[in-house]
PQR file of N, CA, C, O and H, with PARSE charges and radii, in Angstrom:
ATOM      1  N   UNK A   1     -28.219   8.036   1.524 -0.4000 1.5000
ATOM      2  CA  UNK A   1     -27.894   9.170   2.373 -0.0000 2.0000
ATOM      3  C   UNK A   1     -27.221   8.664   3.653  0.5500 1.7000
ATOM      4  O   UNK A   1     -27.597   7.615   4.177 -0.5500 1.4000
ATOM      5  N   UNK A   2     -26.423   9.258   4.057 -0.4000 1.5000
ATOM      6  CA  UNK A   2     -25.453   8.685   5.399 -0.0000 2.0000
ATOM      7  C   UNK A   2     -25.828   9.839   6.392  0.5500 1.7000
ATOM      8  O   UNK A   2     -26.300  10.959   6.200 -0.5500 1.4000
ATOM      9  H   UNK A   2     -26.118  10.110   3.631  0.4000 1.0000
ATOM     10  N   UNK A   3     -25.406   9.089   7.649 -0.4000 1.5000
ATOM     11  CA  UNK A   3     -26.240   9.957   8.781 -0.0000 2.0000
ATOM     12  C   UNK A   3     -24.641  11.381   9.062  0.5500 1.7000
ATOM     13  O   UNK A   3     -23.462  11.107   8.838 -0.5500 1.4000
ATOM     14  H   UNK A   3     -25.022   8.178   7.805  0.4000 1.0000
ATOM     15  N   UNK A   4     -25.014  12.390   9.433 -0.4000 1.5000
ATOM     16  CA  UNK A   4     -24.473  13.506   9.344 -0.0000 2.0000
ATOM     17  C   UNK A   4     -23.273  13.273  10.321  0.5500 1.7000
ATOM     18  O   UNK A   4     -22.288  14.011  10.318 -0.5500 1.4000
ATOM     19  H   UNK A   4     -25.972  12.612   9.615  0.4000 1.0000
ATOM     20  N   UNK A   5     -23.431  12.101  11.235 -0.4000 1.5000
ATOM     21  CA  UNK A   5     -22.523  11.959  12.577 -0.0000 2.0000
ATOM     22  C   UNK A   5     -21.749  10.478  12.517  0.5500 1.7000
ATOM     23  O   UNK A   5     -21.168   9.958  13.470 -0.5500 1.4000
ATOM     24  H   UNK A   5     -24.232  11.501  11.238  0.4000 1.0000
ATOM     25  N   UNK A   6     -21.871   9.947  11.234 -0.4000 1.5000
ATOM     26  CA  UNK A   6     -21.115   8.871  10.944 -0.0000 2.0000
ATOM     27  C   UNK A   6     -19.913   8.939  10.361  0.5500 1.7000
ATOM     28  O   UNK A   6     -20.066   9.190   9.166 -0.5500 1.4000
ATOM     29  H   UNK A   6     -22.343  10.369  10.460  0.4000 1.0000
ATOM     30  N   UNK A   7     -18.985   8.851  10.604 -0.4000 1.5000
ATOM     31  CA  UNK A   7     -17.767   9.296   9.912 -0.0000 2.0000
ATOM     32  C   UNK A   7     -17.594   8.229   8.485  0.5500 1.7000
ATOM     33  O   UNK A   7     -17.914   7.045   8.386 -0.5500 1.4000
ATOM     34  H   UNK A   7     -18.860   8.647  11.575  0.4000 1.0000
ATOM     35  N   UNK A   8     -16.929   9.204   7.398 -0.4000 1.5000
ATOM     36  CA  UNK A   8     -16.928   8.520   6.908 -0.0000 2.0000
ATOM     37  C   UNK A   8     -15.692   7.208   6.573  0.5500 1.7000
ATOM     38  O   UNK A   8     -14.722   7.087   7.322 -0.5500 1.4000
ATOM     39  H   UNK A   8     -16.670  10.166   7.479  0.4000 1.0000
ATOM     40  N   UNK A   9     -15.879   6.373   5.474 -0.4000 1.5000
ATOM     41  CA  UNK A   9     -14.711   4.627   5.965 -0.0000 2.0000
ATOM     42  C   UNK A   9     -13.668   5.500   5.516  0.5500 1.7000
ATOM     43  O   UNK A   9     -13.597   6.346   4.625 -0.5500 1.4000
ATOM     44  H   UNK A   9     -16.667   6.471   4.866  0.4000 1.0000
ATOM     45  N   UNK A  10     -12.736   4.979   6.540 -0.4000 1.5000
ATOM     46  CA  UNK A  10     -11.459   5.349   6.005 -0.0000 2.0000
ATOM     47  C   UNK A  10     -10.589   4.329   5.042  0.5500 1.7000
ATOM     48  O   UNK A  10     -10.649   3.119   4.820 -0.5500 1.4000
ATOM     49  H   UNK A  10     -12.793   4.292   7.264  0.4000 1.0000
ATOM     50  N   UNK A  11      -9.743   5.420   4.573 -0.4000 1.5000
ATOM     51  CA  UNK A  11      -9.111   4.345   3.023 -0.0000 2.0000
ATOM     52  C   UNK A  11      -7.819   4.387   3.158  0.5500 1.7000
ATOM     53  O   UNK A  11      -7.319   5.512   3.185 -0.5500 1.4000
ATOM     54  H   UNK A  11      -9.695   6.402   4.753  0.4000 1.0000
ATOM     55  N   UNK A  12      -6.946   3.236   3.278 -0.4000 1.5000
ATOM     56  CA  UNK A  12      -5.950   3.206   3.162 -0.0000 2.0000
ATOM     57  C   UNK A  12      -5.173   2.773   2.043  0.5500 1.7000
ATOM     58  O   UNK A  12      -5.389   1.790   1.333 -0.5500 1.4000
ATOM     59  H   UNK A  12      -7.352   2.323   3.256  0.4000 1.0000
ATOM     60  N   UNK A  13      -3.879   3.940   1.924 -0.4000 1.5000
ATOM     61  CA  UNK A  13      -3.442   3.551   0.505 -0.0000 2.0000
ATOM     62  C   UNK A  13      -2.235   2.175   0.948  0.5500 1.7000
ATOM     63  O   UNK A  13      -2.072   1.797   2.108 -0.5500 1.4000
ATOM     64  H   UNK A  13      -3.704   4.738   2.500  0.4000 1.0000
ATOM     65  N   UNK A  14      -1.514   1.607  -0.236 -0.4000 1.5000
ATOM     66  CA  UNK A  14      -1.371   0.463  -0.820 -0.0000 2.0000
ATOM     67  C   UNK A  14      -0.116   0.461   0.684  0.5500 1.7000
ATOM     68  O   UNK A  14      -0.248  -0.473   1.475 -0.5500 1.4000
ATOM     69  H   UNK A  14      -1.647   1.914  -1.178  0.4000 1.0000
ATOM     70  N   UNK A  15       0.630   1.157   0.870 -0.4000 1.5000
ATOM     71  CA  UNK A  15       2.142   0.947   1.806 -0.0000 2.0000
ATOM     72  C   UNK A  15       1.339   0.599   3.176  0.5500 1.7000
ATOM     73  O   UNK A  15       2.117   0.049   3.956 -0.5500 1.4000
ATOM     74  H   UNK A  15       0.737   1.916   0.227  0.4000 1.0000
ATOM     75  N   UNK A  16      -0.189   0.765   3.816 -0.4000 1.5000
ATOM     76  CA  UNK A  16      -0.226   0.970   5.118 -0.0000 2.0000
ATOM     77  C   UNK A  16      -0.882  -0.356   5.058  0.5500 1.7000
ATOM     78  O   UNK A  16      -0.781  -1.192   5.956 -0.5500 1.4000
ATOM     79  H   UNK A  16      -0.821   1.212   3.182  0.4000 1.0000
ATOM     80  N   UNK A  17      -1.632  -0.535   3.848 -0.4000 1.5000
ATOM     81  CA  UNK A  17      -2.272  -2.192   3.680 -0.0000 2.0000
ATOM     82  C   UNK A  17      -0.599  -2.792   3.734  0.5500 1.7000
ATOM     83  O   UNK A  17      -0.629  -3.940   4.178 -0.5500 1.4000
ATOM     84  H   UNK A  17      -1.714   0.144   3.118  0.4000 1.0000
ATOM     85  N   UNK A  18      -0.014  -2.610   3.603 -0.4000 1.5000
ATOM     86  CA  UNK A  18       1.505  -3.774   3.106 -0.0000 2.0000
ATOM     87  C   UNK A  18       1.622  -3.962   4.534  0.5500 1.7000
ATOM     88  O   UNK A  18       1.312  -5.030   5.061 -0.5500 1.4000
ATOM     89  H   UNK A  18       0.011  -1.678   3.243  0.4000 1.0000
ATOM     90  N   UNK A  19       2.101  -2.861   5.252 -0.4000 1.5000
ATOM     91  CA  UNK A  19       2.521  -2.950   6.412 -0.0000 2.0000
ATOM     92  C   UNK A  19       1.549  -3.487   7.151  0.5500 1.7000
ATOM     93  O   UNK A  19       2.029  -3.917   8.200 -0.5500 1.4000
ATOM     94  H   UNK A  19       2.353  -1.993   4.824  0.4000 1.0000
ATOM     95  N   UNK A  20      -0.028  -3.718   7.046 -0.4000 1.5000
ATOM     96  CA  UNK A  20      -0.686  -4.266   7.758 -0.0000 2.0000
ATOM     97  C   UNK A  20      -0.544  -5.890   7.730  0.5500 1.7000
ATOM     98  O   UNK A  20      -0.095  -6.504   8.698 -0.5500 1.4000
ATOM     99  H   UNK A  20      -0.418  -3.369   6.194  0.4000 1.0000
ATOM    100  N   UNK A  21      -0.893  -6.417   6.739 -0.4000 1.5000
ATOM    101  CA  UNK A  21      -0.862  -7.315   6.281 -0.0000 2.0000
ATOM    102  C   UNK A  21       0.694  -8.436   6.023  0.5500 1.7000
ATOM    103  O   UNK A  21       0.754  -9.660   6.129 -0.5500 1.4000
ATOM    104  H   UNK A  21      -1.257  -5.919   5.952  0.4000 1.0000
ATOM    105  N   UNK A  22       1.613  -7.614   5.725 -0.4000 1.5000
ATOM    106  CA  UNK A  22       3.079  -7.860   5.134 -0.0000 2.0000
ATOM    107  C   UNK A  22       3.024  -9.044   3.887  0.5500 1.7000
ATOM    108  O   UNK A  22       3.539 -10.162   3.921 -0.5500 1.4000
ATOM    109  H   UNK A  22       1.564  -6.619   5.639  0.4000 1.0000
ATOM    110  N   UNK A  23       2.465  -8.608   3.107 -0.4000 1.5000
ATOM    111  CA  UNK A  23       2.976  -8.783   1.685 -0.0000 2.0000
ATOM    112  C   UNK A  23       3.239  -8.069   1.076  0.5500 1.7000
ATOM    113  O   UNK A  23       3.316  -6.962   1.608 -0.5500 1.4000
ATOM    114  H   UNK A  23       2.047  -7.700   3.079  0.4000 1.0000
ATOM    115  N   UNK A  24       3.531  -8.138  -0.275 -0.4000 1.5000
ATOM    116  CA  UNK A  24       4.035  -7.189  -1.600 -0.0000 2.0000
ATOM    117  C   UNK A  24       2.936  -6.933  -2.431  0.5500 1.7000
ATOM    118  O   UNK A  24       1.929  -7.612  -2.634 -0.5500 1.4000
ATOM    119  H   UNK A  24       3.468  -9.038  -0.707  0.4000 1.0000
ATOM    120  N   UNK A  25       3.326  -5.712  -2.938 -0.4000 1.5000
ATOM    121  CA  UNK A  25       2.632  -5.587  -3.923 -0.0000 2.0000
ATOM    122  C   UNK A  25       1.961  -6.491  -5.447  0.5500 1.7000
ATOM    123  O   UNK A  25       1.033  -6.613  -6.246 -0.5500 1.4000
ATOM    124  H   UNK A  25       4.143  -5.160  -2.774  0.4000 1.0000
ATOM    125  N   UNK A  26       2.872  -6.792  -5.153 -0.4000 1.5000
ATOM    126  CA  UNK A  26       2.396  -8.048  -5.945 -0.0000 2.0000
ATOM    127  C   UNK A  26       0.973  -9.200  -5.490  0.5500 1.7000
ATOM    128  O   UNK A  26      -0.121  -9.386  -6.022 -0.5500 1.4000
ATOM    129  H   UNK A  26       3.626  -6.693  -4.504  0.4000 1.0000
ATOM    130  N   UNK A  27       1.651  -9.807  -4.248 -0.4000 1.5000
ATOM    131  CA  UNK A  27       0.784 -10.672  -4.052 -0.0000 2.0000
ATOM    132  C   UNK A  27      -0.662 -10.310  -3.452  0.5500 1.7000
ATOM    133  O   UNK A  27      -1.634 -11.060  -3.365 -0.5500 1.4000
ATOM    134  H   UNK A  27       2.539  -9.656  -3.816  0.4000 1.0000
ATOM    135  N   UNK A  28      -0.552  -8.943  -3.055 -0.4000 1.5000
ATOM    136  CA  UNK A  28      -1.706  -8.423  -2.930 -0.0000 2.0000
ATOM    137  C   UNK A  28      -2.658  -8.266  -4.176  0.5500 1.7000
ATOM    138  O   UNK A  28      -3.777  -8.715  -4.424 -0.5500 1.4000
ATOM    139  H   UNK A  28       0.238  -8.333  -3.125  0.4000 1.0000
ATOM    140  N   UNK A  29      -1.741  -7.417  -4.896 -0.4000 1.5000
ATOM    141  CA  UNK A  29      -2.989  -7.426  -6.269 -0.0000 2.0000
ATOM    142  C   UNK A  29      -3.070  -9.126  -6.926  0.5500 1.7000
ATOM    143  O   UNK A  29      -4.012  -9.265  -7.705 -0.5500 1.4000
ATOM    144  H   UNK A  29      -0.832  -7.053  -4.694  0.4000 1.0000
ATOM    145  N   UNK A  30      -2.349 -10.194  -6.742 -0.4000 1.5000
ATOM    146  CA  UNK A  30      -2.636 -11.400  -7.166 -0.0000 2.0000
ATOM    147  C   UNK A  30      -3.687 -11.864  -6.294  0.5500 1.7000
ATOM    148  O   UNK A  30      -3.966 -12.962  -6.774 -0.5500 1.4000
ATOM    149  H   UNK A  30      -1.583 -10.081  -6.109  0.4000 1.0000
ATOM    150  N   UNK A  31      -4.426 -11.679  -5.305 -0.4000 1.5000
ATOM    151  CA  UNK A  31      -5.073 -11.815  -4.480 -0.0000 2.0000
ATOM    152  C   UNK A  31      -6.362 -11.309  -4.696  0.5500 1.7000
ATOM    153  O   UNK A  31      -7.414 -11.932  -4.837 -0.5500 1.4000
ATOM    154  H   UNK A  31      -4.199 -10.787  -4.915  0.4000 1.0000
ATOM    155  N   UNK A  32      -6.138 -10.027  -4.705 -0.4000 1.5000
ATOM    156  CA  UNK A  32      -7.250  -9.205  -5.318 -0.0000 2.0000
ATOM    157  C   UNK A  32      -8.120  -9.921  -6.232  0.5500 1.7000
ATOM    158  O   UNK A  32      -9.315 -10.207  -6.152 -0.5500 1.4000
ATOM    159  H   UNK A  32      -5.283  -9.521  -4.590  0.4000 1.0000
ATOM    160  N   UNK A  33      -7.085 -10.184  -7.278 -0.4000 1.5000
ATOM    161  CA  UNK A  33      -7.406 -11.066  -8.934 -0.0000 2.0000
ATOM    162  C   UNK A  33      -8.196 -11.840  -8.793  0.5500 1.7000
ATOM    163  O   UNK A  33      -9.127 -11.888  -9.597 -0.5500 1.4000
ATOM    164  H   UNK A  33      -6.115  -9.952  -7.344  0.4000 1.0000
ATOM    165  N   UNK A  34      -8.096 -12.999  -7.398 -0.4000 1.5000
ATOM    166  CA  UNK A  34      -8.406 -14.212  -7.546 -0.0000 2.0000
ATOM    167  C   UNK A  34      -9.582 -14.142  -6.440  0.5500 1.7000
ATOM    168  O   UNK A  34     -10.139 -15.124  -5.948 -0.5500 1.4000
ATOM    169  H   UNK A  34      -7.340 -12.959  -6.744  0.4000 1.0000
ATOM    170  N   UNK A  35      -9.888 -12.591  -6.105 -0.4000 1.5000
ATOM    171  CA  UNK A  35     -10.431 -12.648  -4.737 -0.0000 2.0000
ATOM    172  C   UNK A  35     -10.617 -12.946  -3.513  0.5500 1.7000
ATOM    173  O   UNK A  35     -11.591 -12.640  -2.824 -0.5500 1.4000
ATOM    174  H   UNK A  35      -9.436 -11.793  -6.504  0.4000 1.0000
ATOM    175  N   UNK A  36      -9.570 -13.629  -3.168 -0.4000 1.5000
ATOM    176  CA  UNK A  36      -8.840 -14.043  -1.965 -0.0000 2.0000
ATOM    177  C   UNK A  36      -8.270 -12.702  -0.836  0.5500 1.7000
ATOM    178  O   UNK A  36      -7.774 -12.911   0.271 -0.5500 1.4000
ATOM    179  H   UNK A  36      -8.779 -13.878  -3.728  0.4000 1.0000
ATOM    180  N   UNK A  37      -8.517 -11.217  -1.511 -0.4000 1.5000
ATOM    181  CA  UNK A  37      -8.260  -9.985  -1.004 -0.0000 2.0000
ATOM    182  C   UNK A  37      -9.302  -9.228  -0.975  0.5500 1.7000
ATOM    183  O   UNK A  37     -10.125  -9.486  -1.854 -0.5500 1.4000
ATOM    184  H   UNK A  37      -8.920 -11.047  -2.410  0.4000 1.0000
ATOM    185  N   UNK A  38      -9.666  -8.022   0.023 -0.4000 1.5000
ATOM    186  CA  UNK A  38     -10.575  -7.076  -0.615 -0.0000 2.0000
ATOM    187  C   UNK A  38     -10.006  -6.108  -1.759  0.5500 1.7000
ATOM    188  O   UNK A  38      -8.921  -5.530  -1.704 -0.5500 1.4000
ATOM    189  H   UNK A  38      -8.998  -7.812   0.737  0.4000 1.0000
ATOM    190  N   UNK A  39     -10.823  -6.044  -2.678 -0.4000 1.5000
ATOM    191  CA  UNK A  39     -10.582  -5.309  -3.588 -0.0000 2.0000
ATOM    192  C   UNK A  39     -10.357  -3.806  -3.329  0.5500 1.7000
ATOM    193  O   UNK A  39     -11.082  -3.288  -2.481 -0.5500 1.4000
ATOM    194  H   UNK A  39     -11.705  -6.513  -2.722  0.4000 1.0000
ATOM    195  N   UNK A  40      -9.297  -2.922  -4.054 -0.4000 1.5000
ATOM    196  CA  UNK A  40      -9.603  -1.420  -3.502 -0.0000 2.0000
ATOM    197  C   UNK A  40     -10.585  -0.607  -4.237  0.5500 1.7000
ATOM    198  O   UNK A  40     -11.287  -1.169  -5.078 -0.5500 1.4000
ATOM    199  H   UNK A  40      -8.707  -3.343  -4.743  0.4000 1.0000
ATOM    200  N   UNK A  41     -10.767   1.184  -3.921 -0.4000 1.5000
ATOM    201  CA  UNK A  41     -11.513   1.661  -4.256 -0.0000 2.0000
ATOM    202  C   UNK A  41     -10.622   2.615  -5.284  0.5500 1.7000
ATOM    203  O   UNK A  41      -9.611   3.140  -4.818 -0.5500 1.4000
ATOM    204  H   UNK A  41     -10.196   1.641  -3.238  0.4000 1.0000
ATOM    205  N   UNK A  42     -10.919   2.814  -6.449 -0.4000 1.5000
ATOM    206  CA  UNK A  42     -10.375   3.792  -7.521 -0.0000 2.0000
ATOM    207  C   UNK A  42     -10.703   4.979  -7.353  0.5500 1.7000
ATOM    208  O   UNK A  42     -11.865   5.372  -7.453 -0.5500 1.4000
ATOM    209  H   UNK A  42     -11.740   2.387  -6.827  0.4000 1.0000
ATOM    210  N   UNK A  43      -9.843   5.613  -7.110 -0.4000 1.5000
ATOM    211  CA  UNK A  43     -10.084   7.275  -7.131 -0.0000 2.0000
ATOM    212  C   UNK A  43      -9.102   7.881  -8.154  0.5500 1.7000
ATOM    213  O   UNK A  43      -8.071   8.442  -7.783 -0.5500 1.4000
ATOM    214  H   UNK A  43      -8.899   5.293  -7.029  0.4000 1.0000
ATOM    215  N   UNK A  44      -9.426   7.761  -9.370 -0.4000 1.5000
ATOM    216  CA  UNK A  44      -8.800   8.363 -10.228 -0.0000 2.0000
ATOM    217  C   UNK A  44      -7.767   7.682 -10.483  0.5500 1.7000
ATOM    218  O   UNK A  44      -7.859   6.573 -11.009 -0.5500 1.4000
ATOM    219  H   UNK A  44     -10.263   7.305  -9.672  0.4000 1.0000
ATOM    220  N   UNK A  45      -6.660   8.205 -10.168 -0.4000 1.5000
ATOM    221  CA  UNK A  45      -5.362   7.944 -10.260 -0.0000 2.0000
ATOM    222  C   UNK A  45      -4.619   6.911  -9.249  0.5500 1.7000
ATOM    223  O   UNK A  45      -3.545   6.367  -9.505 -0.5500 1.4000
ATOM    224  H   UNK A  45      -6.585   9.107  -9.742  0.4000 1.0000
ATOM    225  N   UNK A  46      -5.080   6.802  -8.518 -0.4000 1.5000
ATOM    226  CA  UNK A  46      -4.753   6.271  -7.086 -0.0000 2.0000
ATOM    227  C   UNK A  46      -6.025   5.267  -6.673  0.5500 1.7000
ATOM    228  O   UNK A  46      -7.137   5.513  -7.141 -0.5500 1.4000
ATOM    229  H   UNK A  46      -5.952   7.244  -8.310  0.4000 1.0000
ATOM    230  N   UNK A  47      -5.867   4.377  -5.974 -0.4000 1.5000
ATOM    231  CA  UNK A  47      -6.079   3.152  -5.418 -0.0000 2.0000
ATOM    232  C   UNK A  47      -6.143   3.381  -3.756  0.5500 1.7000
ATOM    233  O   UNK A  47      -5.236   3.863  -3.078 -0.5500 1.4000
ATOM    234  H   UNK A  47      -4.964   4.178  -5.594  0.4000 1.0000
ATOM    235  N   UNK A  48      -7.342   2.950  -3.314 -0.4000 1.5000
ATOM    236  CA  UNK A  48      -6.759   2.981  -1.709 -0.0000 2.0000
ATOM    237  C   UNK A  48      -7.885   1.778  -1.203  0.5500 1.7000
ATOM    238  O   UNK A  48      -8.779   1.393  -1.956 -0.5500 1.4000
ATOM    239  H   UNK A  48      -8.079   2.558  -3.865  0.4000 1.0000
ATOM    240  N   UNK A  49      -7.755   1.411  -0.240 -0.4000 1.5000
ATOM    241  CA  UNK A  49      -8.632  -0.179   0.451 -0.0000 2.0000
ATOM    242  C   UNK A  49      -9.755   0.260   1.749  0.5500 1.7000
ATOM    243  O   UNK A  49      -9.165   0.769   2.702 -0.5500 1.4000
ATOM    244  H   UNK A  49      -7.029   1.724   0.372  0.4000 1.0000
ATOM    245  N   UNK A  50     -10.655   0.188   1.852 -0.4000 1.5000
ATOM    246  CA  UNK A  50     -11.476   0.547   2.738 -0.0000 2.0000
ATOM    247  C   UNK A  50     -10.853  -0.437   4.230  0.5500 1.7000
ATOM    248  O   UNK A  50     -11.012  -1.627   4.499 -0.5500 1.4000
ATOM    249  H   UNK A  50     -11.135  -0.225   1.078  0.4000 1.0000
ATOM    250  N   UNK A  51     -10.073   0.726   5.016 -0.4000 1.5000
ATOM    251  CA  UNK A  51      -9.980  -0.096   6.549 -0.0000 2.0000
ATOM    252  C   UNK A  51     -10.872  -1.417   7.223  0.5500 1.7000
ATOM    253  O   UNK A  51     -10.409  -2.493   7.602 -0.5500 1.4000
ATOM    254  H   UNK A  51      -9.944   1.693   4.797  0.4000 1.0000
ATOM    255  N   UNK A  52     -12.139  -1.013   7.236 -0.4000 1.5000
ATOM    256  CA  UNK A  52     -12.958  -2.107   8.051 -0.0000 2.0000
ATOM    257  C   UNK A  52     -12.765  -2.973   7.164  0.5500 1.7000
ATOM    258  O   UNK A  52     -12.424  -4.098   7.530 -0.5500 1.4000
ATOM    259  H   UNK A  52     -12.514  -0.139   6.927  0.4000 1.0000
ATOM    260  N   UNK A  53     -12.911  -2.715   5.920 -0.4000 1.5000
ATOM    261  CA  UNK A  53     -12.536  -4.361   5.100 -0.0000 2.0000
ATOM    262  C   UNK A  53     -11.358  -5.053   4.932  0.5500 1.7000
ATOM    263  O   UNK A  53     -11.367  -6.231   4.577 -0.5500 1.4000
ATOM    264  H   UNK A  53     -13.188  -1.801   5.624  0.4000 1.0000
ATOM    265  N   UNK A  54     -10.275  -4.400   5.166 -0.4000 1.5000
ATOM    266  CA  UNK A  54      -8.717  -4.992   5.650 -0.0000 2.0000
ATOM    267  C   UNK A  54      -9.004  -5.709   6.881  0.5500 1.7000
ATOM    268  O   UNK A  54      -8.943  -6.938   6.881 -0.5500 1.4000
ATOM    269  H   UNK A  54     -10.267  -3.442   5.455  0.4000 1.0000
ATOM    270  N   UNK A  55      -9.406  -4.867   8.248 -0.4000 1.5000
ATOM    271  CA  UNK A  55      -9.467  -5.665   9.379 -0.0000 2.0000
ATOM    272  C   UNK A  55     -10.474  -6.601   9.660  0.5500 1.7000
ATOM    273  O   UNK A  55     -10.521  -7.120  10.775 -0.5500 1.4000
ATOM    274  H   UNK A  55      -9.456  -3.869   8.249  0.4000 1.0000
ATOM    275  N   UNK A  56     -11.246  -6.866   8.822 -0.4000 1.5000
ATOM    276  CA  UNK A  56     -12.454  -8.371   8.818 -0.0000 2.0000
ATOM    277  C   UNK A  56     -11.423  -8.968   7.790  0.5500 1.7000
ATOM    278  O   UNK A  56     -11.270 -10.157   8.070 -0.5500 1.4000
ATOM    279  H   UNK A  56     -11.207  -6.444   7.916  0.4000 1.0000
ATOM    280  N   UNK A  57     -10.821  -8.681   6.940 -0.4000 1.5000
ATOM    281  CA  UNK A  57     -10.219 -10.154   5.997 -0.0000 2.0000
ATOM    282  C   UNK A  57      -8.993 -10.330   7.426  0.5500 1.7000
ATOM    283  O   UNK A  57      -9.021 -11.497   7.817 -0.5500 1.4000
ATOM    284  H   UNK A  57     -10.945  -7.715   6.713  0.4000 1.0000
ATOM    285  N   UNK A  58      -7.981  -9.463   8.238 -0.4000 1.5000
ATOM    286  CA  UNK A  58      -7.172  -9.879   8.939 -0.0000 2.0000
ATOM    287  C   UNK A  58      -8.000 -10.631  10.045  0.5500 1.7000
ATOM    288  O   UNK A  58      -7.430 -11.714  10.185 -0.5500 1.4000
ATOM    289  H   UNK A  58      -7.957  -8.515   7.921  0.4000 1.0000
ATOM    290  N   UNK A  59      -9.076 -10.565  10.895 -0.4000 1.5000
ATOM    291  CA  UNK A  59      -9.926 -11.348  12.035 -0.0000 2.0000
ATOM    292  C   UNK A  59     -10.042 -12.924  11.006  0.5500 1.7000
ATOM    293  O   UNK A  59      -9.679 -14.054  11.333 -0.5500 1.4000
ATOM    294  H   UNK A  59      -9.538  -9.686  10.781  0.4000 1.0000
ATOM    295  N   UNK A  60     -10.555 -12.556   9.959 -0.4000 1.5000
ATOM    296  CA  UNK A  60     -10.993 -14.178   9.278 -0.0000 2.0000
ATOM    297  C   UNK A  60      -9.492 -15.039   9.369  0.5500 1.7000
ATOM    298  O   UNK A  60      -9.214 -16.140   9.844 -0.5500 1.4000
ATOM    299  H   UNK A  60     -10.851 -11.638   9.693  0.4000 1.0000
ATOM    300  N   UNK A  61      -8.964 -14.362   8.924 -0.4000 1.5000
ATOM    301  CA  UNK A  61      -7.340 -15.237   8.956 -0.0000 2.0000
ATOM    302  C   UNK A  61      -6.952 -15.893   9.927  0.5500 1.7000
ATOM    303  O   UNK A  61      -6.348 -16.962   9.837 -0.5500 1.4000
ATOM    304  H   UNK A  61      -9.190 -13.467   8.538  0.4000 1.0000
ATOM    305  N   UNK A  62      -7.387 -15.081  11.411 -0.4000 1.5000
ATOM    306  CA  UNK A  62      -6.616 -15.211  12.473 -0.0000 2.0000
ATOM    307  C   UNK A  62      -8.042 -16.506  13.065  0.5500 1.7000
ATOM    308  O   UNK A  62      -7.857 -17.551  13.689 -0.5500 1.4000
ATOM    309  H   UNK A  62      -7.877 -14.213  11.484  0.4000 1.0000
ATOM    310  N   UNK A  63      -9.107 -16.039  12.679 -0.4000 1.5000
ATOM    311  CA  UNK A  63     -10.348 -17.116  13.163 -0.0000 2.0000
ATOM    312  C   UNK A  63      -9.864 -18.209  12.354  0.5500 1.7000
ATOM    313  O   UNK A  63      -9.291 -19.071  13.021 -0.5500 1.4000
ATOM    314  H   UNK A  63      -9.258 -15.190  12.172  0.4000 1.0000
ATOM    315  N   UNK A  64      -9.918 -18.402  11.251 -0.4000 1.5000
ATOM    316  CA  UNK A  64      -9.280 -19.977  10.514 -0.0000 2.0000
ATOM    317  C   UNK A  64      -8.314 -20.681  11.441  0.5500 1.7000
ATOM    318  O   UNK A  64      -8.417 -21.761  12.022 -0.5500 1.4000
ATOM    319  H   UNK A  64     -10.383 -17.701  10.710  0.4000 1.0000
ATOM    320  N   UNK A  65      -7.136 -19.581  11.420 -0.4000 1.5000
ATOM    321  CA  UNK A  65      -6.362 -20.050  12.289 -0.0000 2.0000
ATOM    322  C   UNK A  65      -6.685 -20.794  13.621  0.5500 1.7000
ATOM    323  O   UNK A  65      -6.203 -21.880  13.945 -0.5500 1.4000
ATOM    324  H   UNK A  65      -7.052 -18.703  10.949  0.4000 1.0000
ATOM    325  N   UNK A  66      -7.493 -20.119  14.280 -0.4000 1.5000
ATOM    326  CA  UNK A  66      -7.781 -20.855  15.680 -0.0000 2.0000
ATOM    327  C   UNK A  66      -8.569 -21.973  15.354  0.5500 1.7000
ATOM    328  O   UNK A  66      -8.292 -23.033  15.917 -0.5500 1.4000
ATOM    329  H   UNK A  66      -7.884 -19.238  14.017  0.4000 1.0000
ATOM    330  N   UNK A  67      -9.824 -21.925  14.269 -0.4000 1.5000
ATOM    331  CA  UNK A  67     -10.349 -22.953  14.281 -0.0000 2.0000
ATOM    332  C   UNK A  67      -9.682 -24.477  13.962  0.5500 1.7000
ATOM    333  O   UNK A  67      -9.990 -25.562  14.455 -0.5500 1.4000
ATOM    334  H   UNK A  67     -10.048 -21.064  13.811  0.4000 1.0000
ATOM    335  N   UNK A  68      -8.576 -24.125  12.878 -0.4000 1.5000
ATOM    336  CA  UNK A  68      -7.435 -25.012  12.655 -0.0000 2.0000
ATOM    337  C   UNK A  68      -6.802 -25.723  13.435  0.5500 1.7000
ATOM    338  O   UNK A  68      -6.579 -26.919  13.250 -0.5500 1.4000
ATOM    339  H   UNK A  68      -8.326 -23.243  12.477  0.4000 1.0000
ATOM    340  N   UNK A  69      -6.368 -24.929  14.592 -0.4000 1.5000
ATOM    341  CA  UNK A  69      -5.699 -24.896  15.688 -0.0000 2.0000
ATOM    342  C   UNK A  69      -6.483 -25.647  16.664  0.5500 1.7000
ATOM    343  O   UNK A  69      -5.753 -26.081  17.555 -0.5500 1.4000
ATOM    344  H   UNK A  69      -6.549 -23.957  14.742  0.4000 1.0000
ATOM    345  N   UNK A  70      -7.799 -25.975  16.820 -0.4000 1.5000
ATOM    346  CA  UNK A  70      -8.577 -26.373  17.717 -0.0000 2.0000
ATOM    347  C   UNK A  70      -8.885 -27.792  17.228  0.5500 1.7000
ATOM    348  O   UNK A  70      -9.027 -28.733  18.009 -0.5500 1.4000
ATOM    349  H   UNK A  70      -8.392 -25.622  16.096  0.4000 1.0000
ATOM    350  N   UNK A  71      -9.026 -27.948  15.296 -0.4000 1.5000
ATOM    351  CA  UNK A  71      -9.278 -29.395  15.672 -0.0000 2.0000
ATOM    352  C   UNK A  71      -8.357 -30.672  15.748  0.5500 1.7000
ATOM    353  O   UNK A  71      -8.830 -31.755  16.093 -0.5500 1.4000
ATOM    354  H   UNK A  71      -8.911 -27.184  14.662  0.4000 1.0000
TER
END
């Protein structure tokens, strides 16, 4: 049960993940495959990616990065 005042995750479909991220369609779902991506959520016909889980895989990227960067 979810609390009445929590909104619920928002889902973004496949063009707003591209533009977030900037890859292709492709290498996204090759990613997916290998789990190196978050996976999306199936709604029937259509595909869309839960936001907060796009922007924790984009923070991890950018944290590697710095940690990289630091040693």
């Amino acid at each position: 049960m979810t609390d009445s005042h929590t909104p619920p995750p928002r889902l973004l479909r496949l063009k707003e993940v591209q533009d977030r991220v900037g890859m292709s369609k492709t290498t996204i779902y090759q990613r997916v495959k290998s789990k190196a991506f978050p996976a999306p959520v199936h709604l029937g016909t259509m595909a869309a990616w839960v936001e907060s889980e796009i922007e924790t895989w984009i923070r991890e990227r950018i944290a590697e990065r710095d940690q990289w960067e630091a040693a």
